[in-house]
N, C-alpha and C positions, 0 to 999 in steps of 0.2 A: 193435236200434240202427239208423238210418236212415242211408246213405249220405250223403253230402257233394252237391250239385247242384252240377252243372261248368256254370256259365254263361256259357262262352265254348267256342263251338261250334268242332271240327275247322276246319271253312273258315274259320273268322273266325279261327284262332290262324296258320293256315297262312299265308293275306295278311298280317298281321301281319309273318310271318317276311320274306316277300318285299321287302314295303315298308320293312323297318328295311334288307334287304342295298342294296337300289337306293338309301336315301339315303345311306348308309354309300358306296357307289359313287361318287353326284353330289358327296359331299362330298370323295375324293379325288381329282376331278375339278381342284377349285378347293380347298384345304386352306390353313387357317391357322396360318401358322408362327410360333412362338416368336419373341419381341418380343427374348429372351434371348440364346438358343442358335441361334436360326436354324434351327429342327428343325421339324419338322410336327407340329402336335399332335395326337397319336395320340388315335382311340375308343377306349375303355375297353369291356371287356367288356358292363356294366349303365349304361352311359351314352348318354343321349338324343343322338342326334347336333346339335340344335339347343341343345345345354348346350355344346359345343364350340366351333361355333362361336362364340360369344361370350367366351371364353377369350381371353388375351392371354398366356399362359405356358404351358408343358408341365408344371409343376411349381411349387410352391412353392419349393426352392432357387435357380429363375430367375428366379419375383418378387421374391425377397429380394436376389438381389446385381444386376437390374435398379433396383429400386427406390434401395438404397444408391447404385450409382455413379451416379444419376441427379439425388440429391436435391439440391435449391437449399442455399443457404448459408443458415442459417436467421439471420435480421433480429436483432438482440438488442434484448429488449424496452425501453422506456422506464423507466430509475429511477423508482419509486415509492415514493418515504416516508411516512412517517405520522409525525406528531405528536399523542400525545394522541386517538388513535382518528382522526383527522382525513388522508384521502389528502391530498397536496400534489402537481400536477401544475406547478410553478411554471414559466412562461415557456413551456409546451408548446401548442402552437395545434392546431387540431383535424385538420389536415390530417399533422402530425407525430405523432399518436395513430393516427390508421387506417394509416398507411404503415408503420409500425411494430408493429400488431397484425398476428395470425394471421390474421385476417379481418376482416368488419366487426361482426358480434354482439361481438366480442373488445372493440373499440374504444366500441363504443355503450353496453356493461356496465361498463367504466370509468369513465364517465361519469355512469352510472345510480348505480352504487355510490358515487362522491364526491359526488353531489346529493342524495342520502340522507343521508349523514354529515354535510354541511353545513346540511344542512334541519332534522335531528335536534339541532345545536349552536346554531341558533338560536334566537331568544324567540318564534316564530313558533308560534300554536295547532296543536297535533298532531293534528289528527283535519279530515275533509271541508270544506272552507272552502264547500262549499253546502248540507249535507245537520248538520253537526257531528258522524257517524257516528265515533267515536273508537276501536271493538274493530280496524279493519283500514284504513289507508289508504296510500298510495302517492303518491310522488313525482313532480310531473308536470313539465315544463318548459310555460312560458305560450306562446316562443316557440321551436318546433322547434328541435331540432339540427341539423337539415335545414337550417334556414333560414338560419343561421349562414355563411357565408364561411370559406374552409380556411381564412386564416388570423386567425381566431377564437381567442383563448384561451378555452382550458379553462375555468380558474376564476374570471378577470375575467368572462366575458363569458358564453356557454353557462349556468354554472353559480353567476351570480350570484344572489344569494339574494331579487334581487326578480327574476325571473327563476323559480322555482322556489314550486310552490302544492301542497297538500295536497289530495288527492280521494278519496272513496270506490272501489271499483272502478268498481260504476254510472258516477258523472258523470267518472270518467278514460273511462270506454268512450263516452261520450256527447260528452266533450271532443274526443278523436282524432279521430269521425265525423261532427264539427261539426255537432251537436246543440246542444252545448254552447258558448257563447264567451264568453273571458275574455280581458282586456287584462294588458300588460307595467304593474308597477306602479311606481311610481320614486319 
C-alpha cells in the first residue's frame, strides 16, 4: 500500500503559520466591533481573518436583537380584493402602489398580475397578436409603466385594456428592445 503524498512542503506550511499570526496581529491592530454589543469580533480558531472582517456581529443572538430593535415599522399593504377572479385596485395611482409595496418587483407584479386577469376577461384574441402563436403568450402593456405619471391610476389608466396586447415571448422580447413597435389603440 502506497503512502499518501504531502503536497505541501515543511517551509510552505511554516510561512503559512507565520502569515496567518501577522494578519491575525494587523487585524487586532484595527478590530471590528460588534454593531451589537460593542465587543470586538473575535477570530475563531479555523476562520479566515478576511471572513471577519466583513462581519457586522459577533454572533448571531446580536444580529437578531440588532436587527428586531432596528426594524422600520412595516407599511401595511394596499387592500386587494377580487371579484370573480378579477384584482380591483380601485382609485389606487401608481405612485400609492410602490410606496406601499415591499419594493419595486412587489409593486410592478401587482400590476402584471391585474393585466393578466383583465386581458384574460376580455374578448380580446388569446394568443401572439403578430405571430398568432397561441400554446404560450404574455401580457405586454403598449405603453410602459414607466411612462405613466405617479399619479396614474392603476386600472383606468396603466391597465386599460386598450392599453394591454398579447405577444409571443419572441416579439415581447423584440417589443421591450424596440425591434418591435406598436401603437396605444383607442
Amino acid at each position: 500500500m502506497e503512502e499518501k503524498k504531502i503536497w505541501q512542503s515543511a517551509g510552505g506550511k511554516a510561512r503559512g503559520i507565520i502569515q496567518r499570526k501577522e494578519a491575525i496581529e494587523r487585524y487586532y491592530l484595527n478590530p471590528v466591533i460588534c454593531k451589537q454589543c460593542g465587543e470586538i469580533i473575535k477570530i475563531r480558531e479555523n476562520e479566515r481573518v478576511q471572513d471577519v472582517k466583513s462581519r457586522f456581529f459577533c454572533n448571531h443572538s446580536c444580529s437578531a436583537k440588532f436587527l428586531h430593535e432596528n426594524k422600520e415599522k412595516i407599511i401595511k399593504p394596499i387592500k386587494i380584493t377580487r371579484k370573480k377572479n378579477l384584482l380591483i385596485l380601485e382609485n389606487v395611482t401608481k405612485k400609492e402602489l410602490f410606496e406601499k409595496r415591499a419594493n419595486w418587483q412587489s409593486a410592478r407584479s401587482t400590476i402584471q398580475k391585474e393585466a393578466r386577469v383583465l386581458y384574460n376577461k376580455s374578448d380580446k384574441f388569446k394568443g401572439c397578436a403578430i405571430c398568432g402563436y397561441t400554446n404560450h403568450y404574455e401580457i405586454c402593456h403598449i405603453k410602459s409603466v414607466s411612462s405613466f405619471p405617479p399619479d396614474a391610476l392603476i386600472v383606468k389608466e396603466i391597465n386599460n385594456i386598450n392599453n394591454l396586447i398579447a405577444l409571443c415571448p419572441n416579439h415581447h422580447w423584440e417589443f421591450d428592445n424596440d425591434i418591435l413597435k406598436l401603437t396605444v389603440l383607442n
